[in-house]
Steps between C-alpha positions, in 0.01 A plus 500: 500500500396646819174641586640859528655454166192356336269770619744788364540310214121569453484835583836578273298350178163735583679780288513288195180361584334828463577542174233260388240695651582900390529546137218675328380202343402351797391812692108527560289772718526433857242301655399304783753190597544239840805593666467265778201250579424262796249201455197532760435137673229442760586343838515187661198381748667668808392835648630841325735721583228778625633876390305775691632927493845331372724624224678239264810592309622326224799483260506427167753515235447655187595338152437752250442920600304770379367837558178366702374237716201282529419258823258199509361368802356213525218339710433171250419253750378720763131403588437820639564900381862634620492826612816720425540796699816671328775395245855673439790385251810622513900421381634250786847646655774231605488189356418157687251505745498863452131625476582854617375773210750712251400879675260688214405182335193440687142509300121435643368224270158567402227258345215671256618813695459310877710481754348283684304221308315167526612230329207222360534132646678307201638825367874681387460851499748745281615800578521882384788624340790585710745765428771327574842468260676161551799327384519161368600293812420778727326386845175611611336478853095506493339509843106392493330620860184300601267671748247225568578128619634345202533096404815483272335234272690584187854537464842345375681318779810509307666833499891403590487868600471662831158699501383663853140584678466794706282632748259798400470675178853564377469472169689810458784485768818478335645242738236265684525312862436095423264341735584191252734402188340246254635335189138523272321757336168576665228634234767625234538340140639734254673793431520675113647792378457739187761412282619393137534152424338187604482216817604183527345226694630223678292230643634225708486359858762561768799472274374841352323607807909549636487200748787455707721818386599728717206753688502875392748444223254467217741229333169290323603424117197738426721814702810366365383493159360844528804613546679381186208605319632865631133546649362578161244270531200427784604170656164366700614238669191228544675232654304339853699238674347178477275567209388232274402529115247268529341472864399727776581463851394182618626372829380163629301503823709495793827609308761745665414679107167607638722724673643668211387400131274769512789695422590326176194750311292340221634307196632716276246380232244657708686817578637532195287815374544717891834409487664524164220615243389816733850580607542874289710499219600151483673416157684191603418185730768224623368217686693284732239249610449067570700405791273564753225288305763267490621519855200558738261196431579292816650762665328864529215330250302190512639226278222473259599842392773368305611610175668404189727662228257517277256654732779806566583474098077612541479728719817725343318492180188637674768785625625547188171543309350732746837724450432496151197605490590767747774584261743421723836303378539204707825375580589179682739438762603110596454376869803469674703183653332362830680196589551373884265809586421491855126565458421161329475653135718244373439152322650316224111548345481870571828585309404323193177728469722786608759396187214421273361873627833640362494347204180613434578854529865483324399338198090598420590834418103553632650772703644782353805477635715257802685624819709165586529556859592182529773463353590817660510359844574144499783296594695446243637176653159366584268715276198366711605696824535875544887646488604551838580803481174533409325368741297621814552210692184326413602393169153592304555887624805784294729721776537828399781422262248218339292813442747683361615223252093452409481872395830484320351192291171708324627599163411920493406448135205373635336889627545651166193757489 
């Protein structure tokens, strides 16, 4: 099937989908729930981008709607206070690299009644209430303006969307003049509406992160899901590229990954609780984590940092306990095919763990329920190798139509409220 016909495909079933979600049974008063989320990192050991009387303006793509809005801003691994001049949200017009503003759409964000604000070293920040009505899968722009010099410590470099700084203060301005176009989102981690329902959580690495699919098309399994879930749910998607369950960045000394691990964010046992357990409204968690614990030592990571199956078979029982005890159901999702990868993932040893992995999360019935991308996405012929029509080009890395199958693959059932 091609990509075009996969992707309506999902968007034809959302209708049916919806059903699940709007009978009185499962109705509930409305309440606070992640629409869309970005994981903050910190930076590698090179100098900051400096921001100084600049206005950054940034897309994001709604899962579920509602009748109000909520921003959080983040300055986590800032070592100094961020000053925020103004904030505006409003519905994006166009599509793409669009970040020009829907006309009458545009709100001043405020924070404990502020306008402008400090933000703590180490510190998110939520904001007010905005009276804003959104659809599920509705685009929003949000433009941040920062008056004083301004180290962009904390961000996520991984946006696969087209976001744009400004001169000035221009928060407002329905259409803005770039003075640059980058592909990250610079002190912005979530966005949650006022809705019905619930939010489900995905945490992963790149896979769910939306590596290698197509910029400003929002074609991640997390967006495609989202839509055959008929945006009745909040979909925060959690995913970092190159995250590990296990291990945090760890580059060895004199490594071109000095340059870059940074990026990869904290193991998602340590930022489990900021990133899934805080995220508002979260019902439901999938997890789509190993093979970057399995890939990286001797690579991006320094050998001893090896792990083995029953290390990972550890860790995703740490996941699923802390879920629980959120009250979160935890559902888990097998690691895909990585053979003849062309970052070095691959060995004979690594793809036993990786089976044994699998196994482990078919047949324990410790989570509450499986998502088999795996079987999904492999090669039928040579079920150790991504489908080609799968396949990125790198062989470890979904296209868009990977994607596509992936979200087709989660069984709805699942997001019963």
């Amino acid at each position: 099937m091609s990509t075009r016909r996969q992707l309506l495909a999902l968007s034809a079933g959302a209708a049916a989908a919806g059903a699940l979600y709007e009978n009185p049974a499962q109705a509930r008063a409305k309440r606070w729930i992640a629409s869309w989320a970005a994981v903050p990192t910190t930076i590698p050991p090179t100098p900051p981008l400096i921001l100084e009387n600049q206005t950054v303006r940034q897309v994001v793509h709604l899962s579920a709607g509602g009748d109000q809005v909520r921003i959080r801003l983040t300055n986590e691994f800032g070592d100094t206070p961020l000053r925020i001049g103004e904030v505006h949200v409003a519905q994006r017009s166009g599509s793409g690299a669009s970040t020009e503003a829907v006309a009458g759409t545009d709100h001043r964000v405020t924070f404990g009644g502020r306008t402008a604000v400090t933000v703590p070293a180490g510190a998110p920040i939520v904001s007010d209430p905005v009276a804003l009505r959104v659809g599920g899968g509705t685009d929003l722009v949000i433009s941040v303006h920062l008056p004083a010099r301004t180290p962009v410590t904390t961000l996520a470099a991984f946006a696969f969307q087209d976001n744009v700084i400004a001169a000035g203060n221009v928060t407002g301005a329905r259409t803005v003049t770039p003075t640059s176009t980058i592909q990250q989102y610079l002190f912005l981690s979530g966005v949650s509406v006022r809705a019905s329902g619930g939010a489900i959580v995905t945490l992963g690495d790149s896979i769910t992160n939306g590596a290698n699919t197509a910029a400003n098309a929002n074609h991640r399994w997390p967006d495609l899901l989202s839509a055959r879930l008929g945006h009745h749910l909040g979909v925060a998607d959690v995913g970092v590229s190159g995250n590990r369950l296990l291990h945090d960045p760890h580059p060895p000394a004199g490594s071109p990954a000095v340059g870059y691990a940074a990026y990869f964010g904290q193991s998602a046992l340590r930022r489990f609780d900021r990133d899934v357990v805080a995220q508002p409204g979260a019902e439901f968690l999938v997890v789509l984590l190993g093979v970057n614990d399995l890939g990286h030592p001797g690579t991006s990571a320094p050998p001893d940092e090896v792990v083995t199956a029953d290390d990972l078979i550890w860790g995703h029982r740490q996941l699923i306990a802390r879920a629980h005890q959120a009250g979160l159901r935890a559902y888990g999702a097998t690691i895909l095919p990585f053979k003849d990868d062309t970052l070095g993932f691959y060995s004979v040893e690594n793809e036993r763990k990786r089976s044994a992995l699998n196994r482990w999360i078919r047949g324990s019935g410790e989570y509450d329920g499986v998502i088999d991308f795996d079987a999904a996405v492999r090669d039928p012929g040579d079920p150790l190798r991504l489908r080609a029509a799968y396949d990125s080009g790198d062989h470890l890395h979904p296209n868009d139509a990977g994607m596509a199958a992936m979200a087709a693959a989660v069984p709805l059932r699942l997001f019963r409220i």
